[in-house]
FITI-783561 format. One line per 10 residues: their letters; for each residue y, z, x of C-alpha. Coordinates in pm, 1 decimal, padded with zeros to 6 digits. Each point is the difference from the previous one (the first is absolute). Example, Ala and Ser with C-alpha at 12.3 -4.5 7.8 and 13.67 -1.06 7.14 Angstrom:
2
as) -00450.0/00780.0/01230.0; 00344.0/-00066.0/00137.0;
# end
This chain:
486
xxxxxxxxxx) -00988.0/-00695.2/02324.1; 00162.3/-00277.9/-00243.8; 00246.1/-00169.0/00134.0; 00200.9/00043.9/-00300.5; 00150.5/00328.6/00217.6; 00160.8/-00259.4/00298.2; 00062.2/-00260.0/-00185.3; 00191.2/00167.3/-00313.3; 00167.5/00285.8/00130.5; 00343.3/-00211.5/-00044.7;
xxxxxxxxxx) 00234.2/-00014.5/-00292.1; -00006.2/-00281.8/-00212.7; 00317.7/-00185.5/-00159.7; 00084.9/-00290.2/-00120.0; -00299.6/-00135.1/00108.4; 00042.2/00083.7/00405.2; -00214.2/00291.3/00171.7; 00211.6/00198.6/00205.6; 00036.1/00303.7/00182.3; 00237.3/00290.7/-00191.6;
xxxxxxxxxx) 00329.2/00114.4/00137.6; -00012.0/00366.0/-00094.4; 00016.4/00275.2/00241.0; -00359.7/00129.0/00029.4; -00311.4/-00133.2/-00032.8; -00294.0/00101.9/-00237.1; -00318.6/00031.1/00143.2; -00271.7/-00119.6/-00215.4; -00306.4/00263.8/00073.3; -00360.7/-00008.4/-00107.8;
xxxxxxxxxx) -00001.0/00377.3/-00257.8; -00386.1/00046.2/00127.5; 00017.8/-00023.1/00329.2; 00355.1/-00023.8/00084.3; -00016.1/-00346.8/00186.6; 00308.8/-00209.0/00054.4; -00049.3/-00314.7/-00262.9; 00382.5/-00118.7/00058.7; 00380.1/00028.9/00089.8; 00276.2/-00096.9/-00211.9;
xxxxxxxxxx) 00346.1/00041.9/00073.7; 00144.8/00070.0/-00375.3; 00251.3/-00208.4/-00176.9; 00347.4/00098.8/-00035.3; 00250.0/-00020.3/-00291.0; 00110.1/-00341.8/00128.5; -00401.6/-00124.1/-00027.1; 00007.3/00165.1/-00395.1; 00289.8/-00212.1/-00041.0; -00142.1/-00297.4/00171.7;
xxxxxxxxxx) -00294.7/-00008.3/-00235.7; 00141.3/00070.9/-00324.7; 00244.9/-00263.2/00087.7; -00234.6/-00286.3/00074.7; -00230.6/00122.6/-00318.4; 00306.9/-00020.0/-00194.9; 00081.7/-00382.1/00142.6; -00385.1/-00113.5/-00062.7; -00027.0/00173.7/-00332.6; 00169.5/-00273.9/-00233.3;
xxxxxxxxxx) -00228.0/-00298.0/00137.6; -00252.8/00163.7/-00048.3; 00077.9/00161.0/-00349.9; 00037.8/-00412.4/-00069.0; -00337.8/-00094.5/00140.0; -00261.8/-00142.6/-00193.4; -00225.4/00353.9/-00139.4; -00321.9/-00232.2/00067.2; 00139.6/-00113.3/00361.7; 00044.7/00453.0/00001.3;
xxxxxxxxxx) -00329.0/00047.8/-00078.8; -00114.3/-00194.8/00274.7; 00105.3/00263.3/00278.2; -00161.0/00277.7/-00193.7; -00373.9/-00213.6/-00028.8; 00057.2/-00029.7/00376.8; 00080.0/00356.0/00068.3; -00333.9/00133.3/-00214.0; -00200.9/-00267.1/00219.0; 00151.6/00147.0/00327.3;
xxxxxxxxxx) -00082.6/00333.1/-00079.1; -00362.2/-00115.8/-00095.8; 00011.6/-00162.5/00343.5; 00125.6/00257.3/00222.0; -00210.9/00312.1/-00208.1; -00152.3/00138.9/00309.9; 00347.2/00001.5/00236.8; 00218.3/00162.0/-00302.7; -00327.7/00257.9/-00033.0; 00043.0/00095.3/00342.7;
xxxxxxxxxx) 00391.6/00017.6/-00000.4; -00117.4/00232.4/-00257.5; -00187.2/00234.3/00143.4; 00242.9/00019.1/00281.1; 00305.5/00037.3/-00125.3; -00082.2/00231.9/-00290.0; -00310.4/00151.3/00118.6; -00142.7/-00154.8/-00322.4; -00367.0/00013.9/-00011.9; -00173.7/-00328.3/-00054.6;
xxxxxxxxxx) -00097.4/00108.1/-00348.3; 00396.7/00055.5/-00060.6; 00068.4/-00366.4/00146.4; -00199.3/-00107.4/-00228.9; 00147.7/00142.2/-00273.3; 00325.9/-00097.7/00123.8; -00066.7/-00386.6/00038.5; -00182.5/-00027.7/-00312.5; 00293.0/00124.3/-00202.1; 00242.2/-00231.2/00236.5;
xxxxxxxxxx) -00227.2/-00273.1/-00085.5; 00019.0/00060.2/-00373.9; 00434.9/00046.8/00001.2; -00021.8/-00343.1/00188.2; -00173.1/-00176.9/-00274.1; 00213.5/00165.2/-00280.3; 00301.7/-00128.6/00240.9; -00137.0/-00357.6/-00028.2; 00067.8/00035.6/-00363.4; 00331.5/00145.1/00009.9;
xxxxxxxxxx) 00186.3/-00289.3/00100.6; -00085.3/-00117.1/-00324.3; 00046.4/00342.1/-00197.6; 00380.8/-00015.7/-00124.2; 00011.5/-00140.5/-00327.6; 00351.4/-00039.7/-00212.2; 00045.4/00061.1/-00351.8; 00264.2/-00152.3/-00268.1; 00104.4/00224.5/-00259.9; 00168.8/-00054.9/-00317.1;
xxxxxxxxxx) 00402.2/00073.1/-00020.6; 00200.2/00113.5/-00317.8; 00230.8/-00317.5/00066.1; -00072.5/-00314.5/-00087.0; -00059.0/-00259.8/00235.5; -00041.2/00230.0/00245.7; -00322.0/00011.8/00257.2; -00066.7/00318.0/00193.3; -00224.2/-00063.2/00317.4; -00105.5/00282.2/00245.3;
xxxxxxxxxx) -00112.6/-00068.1/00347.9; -00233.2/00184.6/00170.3; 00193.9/-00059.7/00412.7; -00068.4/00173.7/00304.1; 00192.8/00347.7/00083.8; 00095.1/-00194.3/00378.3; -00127.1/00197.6/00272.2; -00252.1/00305.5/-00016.6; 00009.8/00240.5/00244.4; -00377.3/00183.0/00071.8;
xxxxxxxxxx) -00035.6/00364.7/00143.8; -00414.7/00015.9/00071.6; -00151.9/00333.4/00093.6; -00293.1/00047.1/00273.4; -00289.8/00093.0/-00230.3; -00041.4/-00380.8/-00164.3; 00190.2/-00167.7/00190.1; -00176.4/-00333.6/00022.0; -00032.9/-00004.3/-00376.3; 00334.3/00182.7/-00120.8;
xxxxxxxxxx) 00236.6/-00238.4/00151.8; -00195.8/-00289.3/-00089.1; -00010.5/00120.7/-00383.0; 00367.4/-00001.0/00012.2; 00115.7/-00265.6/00243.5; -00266.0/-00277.5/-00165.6; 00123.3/00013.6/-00358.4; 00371.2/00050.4/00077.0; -00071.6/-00340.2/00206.3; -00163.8/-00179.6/-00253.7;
xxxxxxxxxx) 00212.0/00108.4/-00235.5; 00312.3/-00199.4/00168.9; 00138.3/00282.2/00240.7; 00066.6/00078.2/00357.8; -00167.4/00294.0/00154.2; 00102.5/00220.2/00270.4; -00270.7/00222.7/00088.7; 00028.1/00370.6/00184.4; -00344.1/00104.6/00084.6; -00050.9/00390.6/00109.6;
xxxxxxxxxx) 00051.5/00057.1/00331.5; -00353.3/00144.3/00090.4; -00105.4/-00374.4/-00176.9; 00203.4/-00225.4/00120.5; -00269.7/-00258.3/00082.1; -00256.8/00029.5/-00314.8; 00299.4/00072.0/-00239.2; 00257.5/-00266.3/00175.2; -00033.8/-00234.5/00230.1; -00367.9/-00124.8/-00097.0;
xxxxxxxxxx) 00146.0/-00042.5/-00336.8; 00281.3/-00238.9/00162.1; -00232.2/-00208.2/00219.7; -00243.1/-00005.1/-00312.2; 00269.1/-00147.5/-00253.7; 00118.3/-00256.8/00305.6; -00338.7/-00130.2/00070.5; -00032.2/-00081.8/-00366.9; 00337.4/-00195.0/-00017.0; 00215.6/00185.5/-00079.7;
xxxxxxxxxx) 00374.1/-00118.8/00069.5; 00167.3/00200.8/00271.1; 00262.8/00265.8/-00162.4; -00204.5/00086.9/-00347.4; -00171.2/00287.8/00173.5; 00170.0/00178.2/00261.2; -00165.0/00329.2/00199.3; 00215.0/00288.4/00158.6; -00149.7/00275.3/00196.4; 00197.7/00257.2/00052.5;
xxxxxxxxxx) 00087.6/00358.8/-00089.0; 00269.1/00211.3/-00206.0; 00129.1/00163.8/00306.3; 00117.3/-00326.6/00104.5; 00118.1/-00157.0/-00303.5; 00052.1/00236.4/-00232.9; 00010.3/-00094.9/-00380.4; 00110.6/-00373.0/00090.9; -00327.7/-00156.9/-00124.9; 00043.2/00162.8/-00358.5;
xxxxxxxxxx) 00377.2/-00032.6/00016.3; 00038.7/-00365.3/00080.3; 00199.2/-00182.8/-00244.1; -00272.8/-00301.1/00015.2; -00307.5/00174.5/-00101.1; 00000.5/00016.3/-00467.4; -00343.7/00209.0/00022.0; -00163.6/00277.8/00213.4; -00362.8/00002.5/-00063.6; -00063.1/00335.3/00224.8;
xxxxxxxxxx) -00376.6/00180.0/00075.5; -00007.7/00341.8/00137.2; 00098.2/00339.2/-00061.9; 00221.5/00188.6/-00296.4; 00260.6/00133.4/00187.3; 00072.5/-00332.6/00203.8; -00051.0/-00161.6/-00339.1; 00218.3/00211.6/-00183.9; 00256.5/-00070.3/00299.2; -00014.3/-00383.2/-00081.8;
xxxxxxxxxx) 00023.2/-00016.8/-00324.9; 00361.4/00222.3/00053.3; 00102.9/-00326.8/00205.8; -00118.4/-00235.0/-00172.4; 00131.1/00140.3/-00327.8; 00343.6/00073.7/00125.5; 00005.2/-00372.7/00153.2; -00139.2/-00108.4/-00318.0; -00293.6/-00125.3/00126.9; -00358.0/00020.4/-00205.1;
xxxxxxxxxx) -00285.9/00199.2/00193.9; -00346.4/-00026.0/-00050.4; -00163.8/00308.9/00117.1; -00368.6/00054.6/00068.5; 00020.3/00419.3/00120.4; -00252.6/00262.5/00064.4; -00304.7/00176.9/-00269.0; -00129.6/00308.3/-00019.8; -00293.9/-00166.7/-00216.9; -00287.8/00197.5/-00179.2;
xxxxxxxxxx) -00333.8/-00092.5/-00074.8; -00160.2/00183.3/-00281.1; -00315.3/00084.4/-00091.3; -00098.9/00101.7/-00360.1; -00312.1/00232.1/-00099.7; -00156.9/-00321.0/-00142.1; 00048.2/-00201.8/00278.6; -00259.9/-00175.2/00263.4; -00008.6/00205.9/00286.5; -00138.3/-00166.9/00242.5;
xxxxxxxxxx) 00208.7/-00283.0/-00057.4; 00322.9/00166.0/-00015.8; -00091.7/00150.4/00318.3; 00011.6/-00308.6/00167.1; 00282.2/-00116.9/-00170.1; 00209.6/00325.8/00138.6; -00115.5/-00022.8/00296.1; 00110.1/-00336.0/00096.8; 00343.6/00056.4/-00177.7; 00062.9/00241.7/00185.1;
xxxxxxxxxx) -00125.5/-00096.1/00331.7; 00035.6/-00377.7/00020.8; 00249.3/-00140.9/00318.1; -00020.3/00435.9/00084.7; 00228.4/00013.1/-00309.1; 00310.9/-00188.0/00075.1; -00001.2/-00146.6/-00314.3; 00271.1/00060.7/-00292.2; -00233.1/00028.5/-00231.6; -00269.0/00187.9/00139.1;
xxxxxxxxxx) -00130.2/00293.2/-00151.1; 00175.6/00335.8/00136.9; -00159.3/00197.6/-00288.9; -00309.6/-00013.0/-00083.8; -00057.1/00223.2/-00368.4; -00342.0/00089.1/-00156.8; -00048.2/00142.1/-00306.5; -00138.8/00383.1/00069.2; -00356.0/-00084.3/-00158.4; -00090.4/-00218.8/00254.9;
xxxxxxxxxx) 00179.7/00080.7/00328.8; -00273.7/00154.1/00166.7; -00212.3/-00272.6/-00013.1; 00280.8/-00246.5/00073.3; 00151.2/00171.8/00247.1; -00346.9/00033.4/00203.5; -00081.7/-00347.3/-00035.0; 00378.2/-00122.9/00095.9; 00031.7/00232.6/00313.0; -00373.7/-00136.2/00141.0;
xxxxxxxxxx) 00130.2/-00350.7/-00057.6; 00308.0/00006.3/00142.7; -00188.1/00195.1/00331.6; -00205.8/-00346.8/-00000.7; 00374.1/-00205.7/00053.1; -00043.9/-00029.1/00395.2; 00360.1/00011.8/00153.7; 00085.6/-00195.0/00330.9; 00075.5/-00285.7/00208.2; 00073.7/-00281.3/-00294.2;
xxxxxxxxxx) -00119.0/-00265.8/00205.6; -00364.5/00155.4/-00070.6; -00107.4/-00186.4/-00340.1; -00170.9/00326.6/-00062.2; 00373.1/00201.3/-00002.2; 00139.4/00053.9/-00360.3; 00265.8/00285.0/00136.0; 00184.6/-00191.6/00268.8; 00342.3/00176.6/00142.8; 00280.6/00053.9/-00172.3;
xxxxxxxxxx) 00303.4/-00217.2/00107.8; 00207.3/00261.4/00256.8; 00014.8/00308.6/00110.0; 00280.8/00182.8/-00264.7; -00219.1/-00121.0/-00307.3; -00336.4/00160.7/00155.1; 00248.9/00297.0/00094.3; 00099.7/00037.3/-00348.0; -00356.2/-00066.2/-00160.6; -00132.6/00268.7/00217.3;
xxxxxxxxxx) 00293.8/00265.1/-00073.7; -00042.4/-00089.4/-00365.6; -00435.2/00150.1/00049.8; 00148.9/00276.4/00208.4; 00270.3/00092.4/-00285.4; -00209.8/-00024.2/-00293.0; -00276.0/00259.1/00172.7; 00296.4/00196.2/00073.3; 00125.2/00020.7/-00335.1; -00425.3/00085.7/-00113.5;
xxxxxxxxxx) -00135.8/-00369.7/-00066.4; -00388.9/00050.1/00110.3; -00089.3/-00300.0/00264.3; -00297.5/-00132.9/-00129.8; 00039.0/-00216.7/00275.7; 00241.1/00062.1/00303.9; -00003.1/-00357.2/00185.2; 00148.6/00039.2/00387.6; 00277.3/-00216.6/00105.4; -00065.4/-00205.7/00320.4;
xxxxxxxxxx) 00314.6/-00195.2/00092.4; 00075.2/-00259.3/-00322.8; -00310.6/00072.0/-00148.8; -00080.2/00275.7/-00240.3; -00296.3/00054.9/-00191.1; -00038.3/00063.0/-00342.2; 00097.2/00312.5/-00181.4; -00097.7/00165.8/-00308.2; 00184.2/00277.3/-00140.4; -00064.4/00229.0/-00325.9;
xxxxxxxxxx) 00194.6/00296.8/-00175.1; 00313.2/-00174.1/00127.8; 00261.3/00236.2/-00215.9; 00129.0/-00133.1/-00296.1; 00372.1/00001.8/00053.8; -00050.6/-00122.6/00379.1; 00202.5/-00292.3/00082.9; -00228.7/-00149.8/00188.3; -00177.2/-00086.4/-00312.6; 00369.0/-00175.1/-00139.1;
xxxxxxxxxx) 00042.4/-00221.6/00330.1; -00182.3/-00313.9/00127.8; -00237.8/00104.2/00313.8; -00027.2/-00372.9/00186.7; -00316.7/00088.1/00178.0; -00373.4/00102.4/-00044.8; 00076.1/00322.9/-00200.8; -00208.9/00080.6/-00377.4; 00141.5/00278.5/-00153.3; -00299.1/00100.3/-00287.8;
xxxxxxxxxx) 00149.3/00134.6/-00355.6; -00237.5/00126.4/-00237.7; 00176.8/00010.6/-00382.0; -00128.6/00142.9/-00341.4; 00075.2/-00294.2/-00260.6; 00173.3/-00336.1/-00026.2; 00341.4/00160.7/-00080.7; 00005.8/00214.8/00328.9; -00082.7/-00294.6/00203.0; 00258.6/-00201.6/-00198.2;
xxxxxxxxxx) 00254.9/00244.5/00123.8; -00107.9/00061.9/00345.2; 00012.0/-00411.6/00082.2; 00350.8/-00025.4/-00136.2; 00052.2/00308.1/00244.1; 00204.2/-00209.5/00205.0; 00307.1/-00222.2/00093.5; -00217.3/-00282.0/00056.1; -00152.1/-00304.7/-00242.4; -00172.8/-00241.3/00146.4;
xxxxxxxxxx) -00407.1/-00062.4/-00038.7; -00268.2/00222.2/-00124.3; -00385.9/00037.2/-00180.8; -00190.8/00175.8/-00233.9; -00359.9/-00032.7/00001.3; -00195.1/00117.0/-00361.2; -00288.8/-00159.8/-00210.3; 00240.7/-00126.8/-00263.1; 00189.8/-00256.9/00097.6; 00260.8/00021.6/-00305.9;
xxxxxxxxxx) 00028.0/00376.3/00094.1; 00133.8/-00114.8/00341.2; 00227.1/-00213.9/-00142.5; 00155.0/00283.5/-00234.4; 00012.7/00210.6/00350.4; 00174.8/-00287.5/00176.4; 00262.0/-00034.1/-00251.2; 00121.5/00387.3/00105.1; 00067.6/-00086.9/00330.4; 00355.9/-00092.4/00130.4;
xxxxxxxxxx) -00134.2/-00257.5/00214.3; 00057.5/-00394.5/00070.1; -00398.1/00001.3/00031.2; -00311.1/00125.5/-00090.8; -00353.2/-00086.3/-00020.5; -00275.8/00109.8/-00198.8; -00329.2/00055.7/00164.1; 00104.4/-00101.6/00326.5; 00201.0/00029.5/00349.1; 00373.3/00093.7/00041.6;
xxxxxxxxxx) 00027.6/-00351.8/00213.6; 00041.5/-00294.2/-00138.8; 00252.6/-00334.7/-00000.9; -00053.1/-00294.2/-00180.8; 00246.6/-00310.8/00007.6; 00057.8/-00007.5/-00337.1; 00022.9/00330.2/-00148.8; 00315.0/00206.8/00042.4; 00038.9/00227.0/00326.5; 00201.8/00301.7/-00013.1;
xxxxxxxxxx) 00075.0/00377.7/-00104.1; 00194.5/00212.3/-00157.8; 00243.2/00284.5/00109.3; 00037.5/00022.5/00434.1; -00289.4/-00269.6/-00002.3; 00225.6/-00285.3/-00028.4; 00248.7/-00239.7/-00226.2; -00135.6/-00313.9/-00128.8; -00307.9/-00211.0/00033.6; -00151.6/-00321.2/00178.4;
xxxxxxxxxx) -00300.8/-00160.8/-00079.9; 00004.4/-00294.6/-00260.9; 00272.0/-00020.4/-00219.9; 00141.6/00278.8/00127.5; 00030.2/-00135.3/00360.0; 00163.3/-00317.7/-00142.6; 00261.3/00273.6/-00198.6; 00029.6/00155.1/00306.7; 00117.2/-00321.0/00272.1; 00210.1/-00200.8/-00293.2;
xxxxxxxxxx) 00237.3/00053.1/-00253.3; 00065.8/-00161.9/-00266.3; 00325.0/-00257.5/-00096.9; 00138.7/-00103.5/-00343.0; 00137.2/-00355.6/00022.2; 00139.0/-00119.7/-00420.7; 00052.5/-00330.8/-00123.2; 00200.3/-00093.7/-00250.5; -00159.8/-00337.6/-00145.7; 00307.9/00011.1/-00299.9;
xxxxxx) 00331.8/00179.1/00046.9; 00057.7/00397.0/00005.2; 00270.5/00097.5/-00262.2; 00274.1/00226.7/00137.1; 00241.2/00205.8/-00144.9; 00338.0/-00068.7/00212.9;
# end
């Protein structure tokens, strides 16, 4: 077992590792087979404090560093990770029940948001723009917001804090960082000892483990914190944006999908078959923008649906640790509760099981399910687990409609022979994503991450990351003399 489980199962601020002083303890279990990984005792309001505090007293030095002397840390940090591959794979794997496949997936991304973070302490440019009085200068500064505060979620943890935490960073802020509580480790506290190892002064990046029962809204409602950047679901979403607005805060939300991947009567079959399959099915489906919905046009469902239900029979569900796993478990008991009641409720309501995977503790093989009915909600809502429901559709405009079909807006695919046609399709979506001819899952540094409707407000990746972690300040000088009227 990595020792990252007894030697980081602290909190971590203002550069000290030490033990929480909330009233409980959260135990830190293995989802597969339910082994103790760690103890921490939780951080209290008085630790939330603590940390914004010290990120608030480090922030301004650091603002006023050097960007090159910045970038330093970050060219460090990628190195580290390089370095220490096979221990964060395995911290993987046991805190997630990620399979190694899904590690891999995870640290390559990481890897790639380091680089782009290298380049971020360089990003912020300022402009000077012309005024309608003479003499007069107008400069605008691109500055830091202050201090960032970072909600992760347990699905990405690794990578989803670092995406946020790395260019907020490098882009002049302080970070204090909440991982999930079933993550506190992948999503937290290897994060921490990551960014000290690589120099980073003591203060800029502060880690608090803790839970809402404890401390209630005080790491939204600080008075420190200028941005939430929050990952996870709508309704807690929806919850801090309320806050944050009311404080007036910004929020940067990343919330849930109910993606589709579509599948036109001229498209490759074989290949969109794979493509479904692993949108659906990659990391068991705790992904945002996995496929829920999987829609074939009516011409050729039989044959996809008979080659997409023998592949995903071939996706061998297990213990992750086994190289040869691709559907480890999924990460506690409630969500493999509620995966399996959502199989059990959809045959209930006459959805054909195509396949009717068994639930085994955490882990829960795949499902397929057909002749869902059409006004079910279960086709509206995001199902976080290894659940395809199949919908056959006569023509582009029905399956127009029956994407839209729901509150979310977040990825999505179309797969057809003409790649301009899935372009015009793409356009009819109400979606902050969408890819032609290939999966639902994707995230690139530089291209704008987000969605539409309950899937989220605002967007990180390149420019948009630096619009989300500064702001922007007009400074004039008057080089003559103003004329004024009293």
């Amino acid at each position: 077992m990595s020792s990252y489980f007894t030697d980081l199962a602290q909190q971590y601020i203002d550069g000290e590792w030490r033990p929480g002083t909330g009233s409980w303890d959260i135990i830190d279990f293995n989802p597969y087979d339910g082994e103790k990984l760690a103890s921490i005792t939780i951080a209290a309001v008085d630790e939330i404090d603590q940390a914004y505090r010290a990120a608030e007293r480090a922030q301004k030095q650091w603002a006023a560093t050097n960007p090159y002397a910045r970038r330093a840390v970050f060219e460090k940090a990628l190195r580290l990770v390089e370095e220490r591959e096979a221990e964060i794979t395995e911290a993987i794997i046991a805190e997630l029940g990620g399979t190694h496949l899904k590690a891999g997936f995870e640290l390559h991304l990481a890897k790639e948001f380091l680089r782009e973070s290298i380049q971020w302490s360089l990003r912020p440019e300022g402009r000077i723009l012309p005024s309608p009085v003479d003499g007069k200068e107008n400069r605008v500064y691109r500055v830091p917001v202050g201090v960032v505060g970072v909600i992760s979620p347990f699905n990405f943890p690794f990578l989803l804090s670092i995406k946020s935490v790395a260019p907020a960073l490098a882009l002049g802020n302080a970070v204090v960082l909440k991982p999930h509580q079933n993550t506190p480790i992948v999503g937290g506290t290897l994060v921490a000892k990551l960014f000290e190892d690589a120099g980073l002064p003591g203060g800029l990046l502060n880690v608090v483990v803790t839970d809402i029962a404890e401390i209630g809204d005080a790491f939204i409602e600080h008075p420190v914190p200028k941005v939430i950047s929050f990952t996870g679901s709508d309704k807690v979403g929806r919850h801090v944006a309320t806050v944050c607005a009311s404080l007036f805060k910004r929020s940067v939300l990343e919330l849930g999908g109910n993606s589709a991947i579509v599948v036109l009567d001229d498209a490759d079959i074989d290949y969109a078959v794979d493509a479904a399959v692993f949108s659906r099915y990659v990391h068991q489906g705790q992904v945002c923008m996995a496929a829920n919905r999987v829609l074939v046009d009516r011409s050729i469902a039989d044959e996809f649906t008979e080659k997409f239900v023998a592949k995903v029979r071939t996706l061998r569900a297990g213990d992750p640790q086994d190289p040869r796993t691709v559907i480890g478990p999924l990460i506690n008991s409630q969500q493999a509760e509620s995966v399996s009641a959502t199989v059990e409720q959809a045959v209930a309501e006459g959805a054909t099981a195509l396949l009717h995977g068994r639930t085994t503790g955490n882990l829960v093989e795949p499902s397929v399910l057909t002749d869902v009915p059409a006004g079910s909600e279960l086709l509206r809502q995001e199902v976080f687990g290894p659940v395809a429901f199949l919908i056959p559709f006569d023509g582009e405009e029905e399956a127009v409609r029956i994407v839209n079909d729901t509150p979310y807006g977040l990825s999505g695919a179309v797969h057809t022979g003409d790649v301009e046609r899935g372009v015009a399709f793409a356009q009819q979506i109400d979606t902050g994503m969408f890819h032609v001819n290939d999966g639902t899952v994707h995230d690139e540094p530089v291209v704008p991450f987000g969605g539409e409707k309950h899937s989220g407000l605002g967007r990180l990746n390149g420019e948009s990351t630096v619009d989300a972690f500064t702001t922007q300040k007009w400074i004039s000088v008057q080089h003559g003399r103003s004329g004024f009227p009293f």
